[in-house]
N, CA, C and O atoms as a MOPAC input file, in Angstrom:
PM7 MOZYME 1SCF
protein

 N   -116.64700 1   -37.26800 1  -173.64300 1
 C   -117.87500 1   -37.98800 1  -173.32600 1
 C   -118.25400 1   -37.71900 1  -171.87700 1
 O   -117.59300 1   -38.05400 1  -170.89500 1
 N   -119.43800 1   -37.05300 1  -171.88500 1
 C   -119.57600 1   -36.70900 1  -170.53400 1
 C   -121.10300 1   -37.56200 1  -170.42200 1
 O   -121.88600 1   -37.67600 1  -171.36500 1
 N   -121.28000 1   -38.03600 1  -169.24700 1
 C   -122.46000 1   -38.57200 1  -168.33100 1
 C   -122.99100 1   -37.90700 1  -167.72800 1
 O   -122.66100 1   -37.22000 1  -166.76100 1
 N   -124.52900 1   -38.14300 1  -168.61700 1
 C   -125.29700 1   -36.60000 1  -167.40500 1
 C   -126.99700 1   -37.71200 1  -166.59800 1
 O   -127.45900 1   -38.84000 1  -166.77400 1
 N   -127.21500 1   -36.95500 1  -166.06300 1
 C   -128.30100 1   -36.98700 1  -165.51100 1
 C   -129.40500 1   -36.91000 1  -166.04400 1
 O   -129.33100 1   -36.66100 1  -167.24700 1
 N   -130.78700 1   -37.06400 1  -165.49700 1
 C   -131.89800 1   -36.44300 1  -166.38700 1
 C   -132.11000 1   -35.27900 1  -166.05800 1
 O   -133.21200 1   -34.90000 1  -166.45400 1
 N   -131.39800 1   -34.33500 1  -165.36000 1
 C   -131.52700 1   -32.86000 1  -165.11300 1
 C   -130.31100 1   -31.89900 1  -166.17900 1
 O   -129.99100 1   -30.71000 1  -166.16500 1
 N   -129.91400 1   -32.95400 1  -166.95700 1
 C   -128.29900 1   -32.68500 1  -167.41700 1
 C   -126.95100 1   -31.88400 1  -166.15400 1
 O   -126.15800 1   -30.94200 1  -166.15200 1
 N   -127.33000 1   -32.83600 1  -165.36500 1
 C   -125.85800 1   -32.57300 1  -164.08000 1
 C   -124.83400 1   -33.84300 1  -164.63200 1
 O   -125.02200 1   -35.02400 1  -164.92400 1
 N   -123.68700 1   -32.96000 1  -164.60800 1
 C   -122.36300 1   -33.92700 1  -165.05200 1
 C   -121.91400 1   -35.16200 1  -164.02400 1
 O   -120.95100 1   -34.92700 1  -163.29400 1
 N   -122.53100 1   -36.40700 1  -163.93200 1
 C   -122.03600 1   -37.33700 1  -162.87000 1
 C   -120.76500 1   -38.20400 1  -163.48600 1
 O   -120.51400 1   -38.70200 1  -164.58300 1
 N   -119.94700 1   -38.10600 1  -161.92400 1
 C   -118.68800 1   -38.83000 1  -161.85500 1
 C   -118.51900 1   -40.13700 1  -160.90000 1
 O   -119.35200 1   -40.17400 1  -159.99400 1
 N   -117.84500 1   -40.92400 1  -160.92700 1
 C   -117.63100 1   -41.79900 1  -160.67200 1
 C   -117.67600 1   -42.03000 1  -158.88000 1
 O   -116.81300 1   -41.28600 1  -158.41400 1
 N   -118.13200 1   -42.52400 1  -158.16200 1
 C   -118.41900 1   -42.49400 1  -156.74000 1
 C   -119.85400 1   -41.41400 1  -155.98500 1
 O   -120.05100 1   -41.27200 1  -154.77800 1
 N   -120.52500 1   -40.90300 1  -156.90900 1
 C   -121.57000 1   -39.75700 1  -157.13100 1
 C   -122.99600 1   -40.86400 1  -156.17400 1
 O   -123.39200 1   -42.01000 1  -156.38600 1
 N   -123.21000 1   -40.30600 1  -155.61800 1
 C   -124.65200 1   -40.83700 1  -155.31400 1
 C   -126.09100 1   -39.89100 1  -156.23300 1
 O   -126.17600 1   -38.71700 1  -156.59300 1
 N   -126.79900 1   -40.76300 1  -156.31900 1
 C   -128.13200 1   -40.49300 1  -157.19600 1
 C   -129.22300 1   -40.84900 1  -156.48500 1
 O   -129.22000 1   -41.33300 1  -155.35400 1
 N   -130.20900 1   -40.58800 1  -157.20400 1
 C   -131.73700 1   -40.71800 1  -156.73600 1
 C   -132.29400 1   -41.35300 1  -157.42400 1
 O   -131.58900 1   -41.39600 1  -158.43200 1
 N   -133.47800 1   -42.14400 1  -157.64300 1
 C   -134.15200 1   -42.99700 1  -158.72400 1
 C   -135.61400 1   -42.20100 1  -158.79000 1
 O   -136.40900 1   -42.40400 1  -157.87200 1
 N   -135.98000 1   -41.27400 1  -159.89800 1
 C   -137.15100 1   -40.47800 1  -160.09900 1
 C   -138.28400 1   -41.13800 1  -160.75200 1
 O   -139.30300 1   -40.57700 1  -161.15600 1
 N   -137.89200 1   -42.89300 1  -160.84200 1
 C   -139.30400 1   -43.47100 1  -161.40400 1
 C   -138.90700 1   -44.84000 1  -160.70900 1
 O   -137.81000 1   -45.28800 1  -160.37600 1
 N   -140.29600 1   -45.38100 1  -160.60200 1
 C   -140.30700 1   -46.84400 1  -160.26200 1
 C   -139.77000 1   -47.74900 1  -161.11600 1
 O   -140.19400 1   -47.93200 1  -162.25700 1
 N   -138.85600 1   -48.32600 1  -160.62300 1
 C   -138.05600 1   -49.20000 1  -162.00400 1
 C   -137.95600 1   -50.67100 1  -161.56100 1
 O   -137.24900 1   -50.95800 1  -160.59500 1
 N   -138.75000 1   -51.75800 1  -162.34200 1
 C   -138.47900 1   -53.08300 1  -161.99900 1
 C   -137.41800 1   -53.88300 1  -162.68800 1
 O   -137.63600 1   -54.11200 1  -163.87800 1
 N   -136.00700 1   -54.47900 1  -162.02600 1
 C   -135.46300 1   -54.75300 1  -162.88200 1
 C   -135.44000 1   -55.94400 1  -162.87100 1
 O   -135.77400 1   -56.61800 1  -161.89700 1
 N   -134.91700 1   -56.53200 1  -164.28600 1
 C   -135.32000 1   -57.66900 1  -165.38900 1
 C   -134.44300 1   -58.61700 1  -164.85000 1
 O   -133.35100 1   -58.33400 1  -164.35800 1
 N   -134.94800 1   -59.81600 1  -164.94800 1
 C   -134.22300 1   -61.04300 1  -164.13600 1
 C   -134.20900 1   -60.86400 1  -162.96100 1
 O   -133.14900 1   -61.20600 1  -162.43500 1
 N   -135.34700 1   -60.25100 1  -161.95900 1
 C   -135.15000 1   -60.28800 1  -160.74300 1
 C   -136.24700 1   -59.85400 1  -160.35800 1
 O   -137.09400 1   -59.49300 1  -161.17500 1
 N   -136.53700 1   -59.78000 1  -158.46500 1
 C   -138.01000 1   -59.67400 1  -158.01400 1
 C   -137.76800 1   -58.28200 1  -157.40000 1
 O   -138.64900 1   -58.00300 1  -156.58700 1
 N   -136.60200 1   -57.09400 1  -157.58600 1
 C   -136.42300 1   -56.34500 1  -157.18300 1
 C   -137.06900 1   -54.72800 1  -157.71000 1
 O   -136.48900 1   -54.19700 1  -158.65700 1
 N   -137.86700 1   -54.23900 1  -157.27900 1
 C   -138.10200 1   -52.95000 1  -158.00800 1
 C   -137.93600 1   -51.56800 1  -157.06100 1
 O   -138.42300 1   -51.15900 1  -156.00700 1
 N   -137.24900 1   -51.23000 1  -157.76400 1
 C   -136.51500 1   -50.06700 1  -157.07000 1
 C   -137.57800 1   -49.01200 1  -157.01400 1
 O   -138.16100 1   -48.77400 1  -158.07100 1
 N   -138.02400 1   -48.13400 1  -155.60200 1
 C   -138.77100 1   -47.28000 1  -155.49400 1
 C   -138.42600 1   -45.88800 1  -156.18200 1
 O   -137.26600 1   -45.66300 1  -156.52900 1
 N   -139.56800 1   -44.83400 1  -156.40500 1
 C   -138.90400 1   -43.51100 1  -156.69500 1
 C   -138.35900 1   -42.87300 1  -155.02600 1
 O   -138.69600 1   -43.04900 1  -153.85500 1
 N   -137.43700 1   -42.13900 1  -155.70400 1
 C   -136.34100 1   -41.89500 1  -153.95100 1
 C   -135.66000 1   -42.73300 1  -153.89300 1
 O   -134.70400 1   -42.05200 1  -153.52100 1
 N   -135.15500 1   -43.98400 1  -153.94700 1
 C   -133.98400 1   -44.70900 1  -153.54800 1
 C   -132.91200 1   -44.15800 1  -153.78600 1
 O   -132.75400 1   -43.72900 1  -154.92900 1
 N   -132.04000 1   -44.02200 1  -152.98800 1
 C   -130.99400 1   -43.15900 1  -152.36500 1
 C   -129.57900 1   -44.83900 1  -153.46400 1
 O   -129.68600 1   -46.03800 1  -153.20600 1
 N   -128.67700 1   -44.32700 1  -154.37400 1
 C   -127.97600 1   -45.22900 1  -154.45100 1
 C   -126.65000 1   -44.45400 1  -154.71800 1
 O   -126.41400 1   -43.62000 1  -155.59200 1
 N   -125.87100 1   -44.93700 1  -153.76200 1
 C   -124.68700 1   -44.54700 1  -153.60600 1
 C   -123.28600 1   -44.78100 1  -154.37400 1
 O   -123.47100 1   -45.85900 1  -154.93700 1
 N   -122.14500 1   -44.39800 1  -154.65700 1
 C   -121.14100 1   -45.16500 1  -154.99500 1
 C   -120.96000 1   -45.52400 1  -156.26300 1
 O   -120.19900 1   -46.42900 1  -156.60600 1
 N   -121.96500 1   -44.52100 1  -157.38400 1
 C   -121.65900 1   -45.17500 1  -159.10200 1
 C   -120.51200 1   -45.67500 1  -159.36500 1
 O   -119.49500 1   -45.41700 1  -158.72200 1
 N   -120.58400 1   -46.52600 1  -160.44900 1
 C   -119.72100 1   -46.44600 1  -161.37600 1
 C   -120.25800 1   -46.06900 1  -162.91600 1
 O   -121.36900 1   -46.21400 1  -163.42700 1
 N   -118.94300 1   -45.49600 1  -163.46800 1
 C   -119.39400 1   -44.97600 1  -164.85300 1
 C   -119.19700 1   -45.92400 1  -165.90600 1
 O   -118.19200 1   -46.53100 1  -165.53700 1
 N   -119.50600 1   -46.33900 1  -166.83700 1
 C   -119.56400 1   -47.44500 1  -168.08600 1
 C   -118.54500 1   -46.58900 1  -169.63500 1
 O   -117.85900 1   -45.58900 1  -169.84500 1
 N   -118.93200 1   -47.48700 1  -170.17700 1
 C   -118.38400 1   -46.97100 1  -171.56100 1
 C   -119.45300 1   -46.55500 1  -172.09000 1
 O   -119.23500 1   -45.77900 1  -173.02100 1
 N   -120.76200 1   -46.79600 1  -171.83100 1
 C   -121.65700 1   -45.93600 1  -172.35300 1
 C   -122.37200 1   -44.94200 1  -171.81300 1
 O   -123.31700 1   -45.26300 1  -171.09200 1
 N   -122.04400 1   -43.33200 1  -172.06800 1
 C   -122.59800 1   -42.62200 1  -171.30100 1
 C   -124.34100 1   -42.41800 1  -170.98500 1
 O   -124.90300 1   -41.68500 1  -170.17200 1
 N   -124.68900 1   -43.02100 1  -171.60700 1
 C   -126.08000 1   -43.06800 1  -171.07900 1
 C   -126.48800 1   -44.14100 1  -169.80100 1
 O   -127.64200 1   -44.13900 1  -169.37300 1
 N   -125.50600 1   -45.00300 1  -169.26000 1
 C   -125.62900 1   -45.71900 1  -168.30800 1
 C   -124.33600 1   -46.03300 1  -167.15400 1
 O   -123.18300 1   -46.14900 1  -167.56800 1
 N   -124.55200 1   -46.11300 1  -166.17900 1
 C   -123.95700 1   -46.40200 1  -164.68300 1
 C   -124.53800 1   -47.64600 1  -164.19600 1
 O   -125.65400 1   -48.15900 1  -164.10900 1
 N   -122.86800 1   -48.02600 1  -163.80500 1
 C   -122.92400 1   -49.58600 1  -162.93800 1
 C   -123.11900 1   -48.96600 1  -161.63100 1
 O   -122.55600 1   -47.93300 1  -161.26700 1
 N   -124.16900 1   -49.83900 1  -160.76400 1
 C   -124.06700 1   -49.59100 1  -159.43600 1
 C   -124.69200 1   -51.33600 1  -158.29100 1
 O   -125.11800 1   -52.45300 1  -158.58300 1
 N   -124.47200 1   -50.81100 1  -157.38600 1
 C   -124.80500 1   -52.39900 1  -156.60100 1
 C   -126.35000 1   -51.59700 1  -155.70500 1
 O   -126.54700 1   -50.62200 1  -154.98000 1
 N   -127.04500 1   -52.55300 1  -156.22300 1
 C   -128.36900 1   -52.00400 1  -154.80900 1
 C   -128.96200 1   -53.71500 1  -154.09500 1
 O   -128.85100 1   -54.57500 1  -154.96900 1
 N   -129.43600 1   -54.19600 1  -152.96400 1
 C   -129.46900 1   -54.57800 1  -152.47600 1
 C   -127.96900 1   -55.82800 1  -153.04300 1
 O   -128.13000 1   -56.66600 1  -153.93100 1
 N   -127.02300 1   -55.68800 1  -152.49500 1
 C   -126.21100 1   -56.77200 1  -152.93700 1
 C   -126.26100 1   -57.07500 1  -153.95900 1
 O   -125.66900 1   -58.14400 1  -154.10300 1
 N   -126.80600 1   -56.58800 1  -155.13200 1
 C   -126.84400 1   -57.37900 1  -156.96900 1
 C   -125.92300 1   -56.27200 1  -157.56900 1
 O   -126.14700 1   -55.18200 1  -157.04400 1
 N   -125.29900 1   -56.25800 1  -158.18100 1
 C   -124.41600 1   -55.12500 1  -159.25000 1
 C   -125.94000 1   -55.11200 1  -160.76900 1
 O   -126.50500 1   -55.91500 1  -161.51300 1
 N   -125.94900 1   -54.04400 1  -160.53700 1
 C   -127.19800 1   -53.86900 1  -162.00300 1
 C   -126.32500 1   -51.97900 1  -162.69900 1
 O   -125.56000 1   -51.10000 1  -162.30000 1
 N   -126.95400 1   -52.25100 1  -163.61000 1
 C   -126.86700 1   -51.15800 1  -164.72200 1
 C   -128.08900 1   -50.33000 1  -164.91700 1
 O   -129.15400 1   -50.75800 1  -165.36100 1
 N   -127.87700 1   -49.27200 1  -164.59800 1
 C   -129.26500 1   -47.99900 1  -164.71700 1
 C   -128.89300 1   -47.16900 1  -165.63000 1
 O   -127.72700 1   -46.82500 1  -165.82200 1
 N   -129.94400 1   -46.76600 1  -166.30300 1
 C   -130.12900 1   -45.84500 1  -167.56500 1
 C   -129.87000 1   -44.63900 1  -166.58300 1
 O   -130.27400 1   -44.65000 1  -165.42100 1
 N   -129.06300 1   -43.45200 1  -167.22400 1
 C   -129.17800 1   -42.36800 1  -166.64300 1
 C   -130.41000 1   -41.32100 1  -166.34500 1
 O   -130.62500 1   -40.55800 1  -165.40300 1
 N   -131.24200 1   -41.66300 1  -167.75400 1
 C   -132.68600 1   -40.97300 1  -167.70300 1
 C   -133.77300 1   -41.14200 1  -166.71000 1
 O   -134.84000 1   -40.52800 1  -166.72500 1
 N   -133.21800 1   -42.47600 1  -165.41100 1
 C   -133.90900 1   -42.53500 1  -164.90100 1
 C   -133.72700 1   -42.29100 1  -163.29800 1
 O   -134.36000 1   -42.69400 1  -162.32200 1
 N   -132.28400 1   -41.23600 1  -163.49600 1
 C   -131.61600 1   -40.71500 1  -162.05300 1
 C   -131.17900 1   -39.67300 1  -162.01100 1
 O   -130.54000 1   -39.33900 1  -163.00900 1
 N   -131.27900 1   -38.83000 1  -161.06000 1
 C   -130.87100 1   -37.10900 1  -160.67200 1
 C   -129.89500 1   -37.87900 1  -159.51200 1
 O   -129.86500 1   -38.97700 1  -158.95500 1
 N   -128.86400 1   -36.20100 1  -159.49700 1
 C   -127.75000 1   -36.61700 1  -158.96700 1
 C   -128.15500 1   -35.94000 1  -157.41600 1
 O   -128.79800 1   -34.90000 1  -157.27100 1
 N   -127.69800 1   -36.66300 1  -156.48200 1
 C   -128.41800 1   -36.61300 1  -154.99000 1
 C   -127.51600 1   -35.19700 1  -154.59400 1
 O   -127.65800 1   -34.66200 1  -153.49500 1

């Protein structure tokens, strides 16, 4: 089971990414710009998604919506 990117690049665990669309996430007033620089993944049991922390919250991002920095 490999975790890819939306460029299909193989990301691993501590990988920094990029966010290639404006994404508002749910239960919160936070919306992440395109370009946000997020550092430090973590990988899930589901390869289509990565745990990561952006302003102090731990959230879950779809991979389709990050290239690997």
């Amino acid at each position: 089971m490999e975790t890819k990117d939306s460029n299909g690049t193989t990301l691993a665990d501590g990988d920094s990414v990029t966010v290639i669309k404006d994404l508002k996430v749910k239960g919160s007033s936070i919306v992440l710009k395109r370009g946000t620089l997020i550092k430090k993944i973590r990988l899930t049991d589901d390869e289509e998604e990565v745990d990561c922390r952006v302003e102090g919250s731990s959230i879950v991002l779809k991979t389709c919506f990050l290239k690997k920095a």
